[in-house]
C-alpha positions as semicolon CSV with decimal commas, in nm:
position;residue;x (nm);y (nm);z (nm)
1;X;1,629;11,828;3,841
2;X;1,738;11,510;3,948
3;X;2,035;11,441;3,740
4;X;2,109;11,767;3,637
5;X;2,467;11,940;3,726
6;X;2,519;12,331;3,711
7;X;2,883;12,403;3,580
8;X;3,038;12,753;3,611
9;X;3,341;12,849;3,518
10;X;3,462;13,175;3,707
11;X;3,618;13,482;3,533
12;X;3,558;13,843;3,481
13;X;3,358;14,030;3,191
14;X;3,434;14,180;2,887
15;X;3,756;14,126;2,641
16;X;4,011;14,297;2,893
17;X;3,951;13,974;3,069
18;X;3,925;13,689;2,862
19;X;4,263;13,556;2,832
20;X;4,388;13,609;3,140
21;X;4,466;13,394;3,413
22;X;4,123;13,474;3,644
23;X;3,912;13,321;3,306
24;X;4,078;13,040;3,309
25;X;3,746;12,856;3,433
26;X;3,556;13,029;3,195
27;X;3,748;12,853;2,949
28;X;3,707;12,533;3,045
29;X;3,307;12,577;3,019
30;X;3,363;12,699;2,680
31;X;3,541;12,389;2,601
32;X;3,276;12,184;2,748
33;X;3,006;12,369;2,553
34;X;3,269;12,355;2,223
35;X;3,265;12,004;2,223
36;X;2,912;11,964;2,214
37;X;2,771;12,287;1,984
38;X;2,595;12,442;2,262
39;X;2,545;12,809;2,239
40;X;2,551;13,087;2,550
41;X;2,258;13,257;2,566
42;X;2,185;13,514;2,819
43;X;1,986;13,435;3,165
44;X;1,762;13,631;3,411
45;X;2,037;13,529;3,721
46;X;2,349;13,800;3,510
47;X;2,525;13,479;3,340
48;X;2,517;13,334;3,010
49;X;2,414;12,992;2,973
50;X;2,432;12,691;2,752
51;X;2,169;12,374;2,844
52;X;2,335;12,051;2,677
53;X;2,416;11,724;2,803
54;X;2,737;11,513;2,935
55;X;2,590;11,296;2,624
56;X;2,277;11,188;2,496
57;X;2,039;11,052;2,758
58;X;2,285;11,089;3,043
59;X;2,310;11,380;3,284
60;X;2,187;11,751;3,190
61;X;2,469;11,993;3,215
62;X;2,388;12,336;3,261
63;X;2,728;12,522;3,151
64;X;2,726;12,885;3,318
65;X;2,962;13,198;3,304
66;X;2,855;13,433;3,502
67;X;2,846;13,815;3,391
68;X;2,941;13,986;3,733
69;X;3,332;14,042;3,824
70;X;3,473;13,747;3,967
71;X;3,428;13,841;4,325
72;X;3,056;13,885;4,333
73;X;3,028;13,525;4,127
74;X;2,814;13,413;4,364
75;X;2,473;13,590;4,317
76;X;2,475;13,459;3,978
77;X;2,585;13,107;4,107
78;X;2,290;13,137;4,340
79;X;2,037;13,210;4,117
80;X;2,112;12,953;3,832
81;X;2,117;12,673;4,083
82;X;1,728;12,827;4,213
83;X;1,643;12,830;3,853
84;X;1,721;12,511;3,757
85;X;1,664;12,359;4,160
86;X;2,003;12,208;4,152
87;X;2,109;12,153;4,483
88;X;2,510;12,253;4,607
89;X;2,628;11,907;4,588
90;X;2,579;11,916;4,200
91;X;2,766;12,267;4,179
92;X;3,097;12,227;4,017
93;X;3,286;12,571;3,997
94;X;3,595;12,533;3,755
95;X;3,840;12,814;3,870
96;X;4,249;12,898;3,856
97;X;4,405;12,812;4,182
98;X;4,793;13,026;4,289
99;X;4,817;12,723;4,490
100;X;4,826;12,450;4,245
101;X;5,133;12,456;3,992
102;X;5,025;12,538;3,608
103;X;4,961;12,265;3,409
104;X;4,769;12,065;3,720
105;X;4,402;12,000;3,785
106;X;4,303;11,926;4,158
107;X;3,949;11,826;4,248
108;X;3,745;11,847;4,552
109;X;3,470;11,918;4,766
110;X;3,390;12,206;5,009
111;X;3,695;12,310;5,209
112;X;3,777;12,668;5,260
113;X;3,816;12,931;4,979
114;X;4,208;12,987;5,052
115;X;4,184;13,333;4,951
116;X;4,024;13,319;4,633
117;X;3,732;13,578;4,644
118;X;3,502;13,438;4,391
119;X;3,474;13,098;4,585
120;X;3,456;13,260;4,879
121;X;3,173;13,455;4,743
122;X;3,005;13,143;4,603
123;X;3,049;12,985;4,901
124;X;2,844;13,232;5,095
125;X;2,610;13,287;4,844
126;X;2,498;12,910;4,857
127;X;2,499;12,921;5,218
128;X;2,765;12,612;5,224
129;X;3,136;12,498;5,131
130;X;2,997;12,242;5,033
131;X;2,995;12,202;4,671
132;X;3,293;12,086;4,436
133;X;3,569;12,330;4,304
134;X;3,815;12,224;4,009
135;X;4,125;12,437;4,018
136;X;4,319;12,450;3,751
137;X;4,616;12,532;3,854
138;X;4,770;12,878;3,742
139;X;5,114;12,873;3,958
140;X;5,281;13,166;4,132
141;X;5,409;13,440;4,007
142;X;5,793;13,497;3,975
143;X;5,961;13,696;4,179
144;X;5,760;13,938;4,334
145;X;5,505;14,015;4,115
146;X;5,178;14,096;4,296
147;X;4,920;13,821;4,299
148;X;4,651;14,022;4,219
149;X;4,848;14,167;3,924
150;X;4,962;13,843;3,841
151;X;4,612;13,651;3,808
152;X;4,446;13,979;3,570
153;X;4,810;13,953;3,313
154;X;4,758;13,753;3,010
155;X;4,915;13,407;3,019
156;X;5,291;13,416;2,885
157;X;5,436;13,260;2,550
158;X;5,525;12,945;2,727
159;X;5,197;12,868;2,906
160;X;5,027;12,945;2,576
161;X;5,157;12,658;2,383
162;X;5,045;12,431;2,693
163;X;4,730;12,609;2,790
164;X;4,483;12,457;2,524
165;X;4,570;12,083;2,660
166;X;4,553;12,226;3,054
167;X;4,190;12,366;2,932
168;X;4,119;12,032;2,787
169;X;4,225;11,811;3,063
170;X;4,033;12,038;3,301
171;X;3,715;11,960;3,076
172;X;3,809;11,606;3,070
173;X;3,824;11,582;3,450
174;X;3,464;11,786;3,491
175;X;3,318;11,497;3,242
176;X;3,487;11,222;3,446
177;X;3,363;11,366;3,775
178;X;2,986;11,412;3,662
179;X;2,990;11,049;3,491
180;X;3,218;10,864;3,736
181;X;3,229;11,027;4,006
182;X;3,485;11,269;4,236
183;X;3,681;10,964;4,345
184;X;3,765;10,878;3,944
185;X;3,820;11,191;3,871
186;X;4,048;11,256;4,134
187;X;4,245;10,961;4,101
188;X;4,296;11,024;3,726
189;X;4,389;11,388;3,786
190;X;4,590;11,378;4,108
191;X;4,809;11,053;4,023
192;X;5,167;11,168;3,995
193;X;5,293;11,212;3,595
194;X;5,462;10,963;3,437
């Protein structure tokens, strides 16, 4: 599909999951399908789907959450972007990032995975680093709290009152980068706050 963009937002399965840091990117893709009434239905590739548009008559987004645990995303990644012949440089993965402080959105493409197993698995998957990643930024945790401990806990009472606007910026920048471009995007999302 020519103008066509695959969007998955990485997470785990199941309700244990779904509020916790690691689904972070699955929220965003619920946003994006929110915003436009499209439904998840399930697919042959172990994801569920939702076919909609950025808006009418512009560019086809295929929203995708895969079902598999977060580090096997990419044989699910894989096989949507065969089933709908969408090529890696229209793959945007929307995933937390430890790196990036909570409450920010960084955008680029390809680049290592910098420890995050689901991109890494995506990455290989594809057969390239080469397709873009938003990472919404999660922070470290305090102290020393375990990382992999800290990315499965539920967010905490004061990233909760801030988390629906981080989810809706993140869904904001994944519109701005499909109709405008990475370099937009980027310089909307990585300009310092005011």
């Amino acid at each position: 599909m020519a103008d066509a963009w695959l969007v998955v937002g990485l997470g785990n399965p199941g309700p244990r999951y779904e509020s916790t840091r690691h689904n972070v990117g699955q929220m965003v893709v619920d946003e994006l399908a929110r915003r436009r009434g499209a439904t998840f239905k399930s697919h042959r590739s172990n994801a569920r789907v939702a076919e909609t548009w950025l808006s009418p008559g512009s560019a086809k987004l295929v929203l995708a959450k895969p079902n598999s645990f977060m580090n096997v995303s990419g044989g699910p990644v894989s096989g949507l972007a065969a089933f709908f012949g969408i090529e890696p440089d229209r793959v945007i993965v929307v995933h937390d990032e430890l790196d990036i402080p909570f409450d920010t959105i960084k955008l680029k493409i390809g680049g290592g995975h910098g420890g995050h197993n689901g991109v890494r698995d995506v990455a290989k998957a594809l057969d390239t680093p080469e397709f873009t990643r938003v990472r919404v930024g999660i922070g470290r945790p305090p102290g020393r709290q375990d990382a992999a401990d800290w990315v499965l806990d539920p967010f905490g009472a004061t990233e909760r009152v801030q988390l629906p606007l981080l989810i809706g910026d993140a869904a904001d920048a994944v519109e701005l980068l499909v109709g405008e471009g990475l370099l937009a995007a980027q310089q909307r999302y990585h300009a310092p706050r005011e």
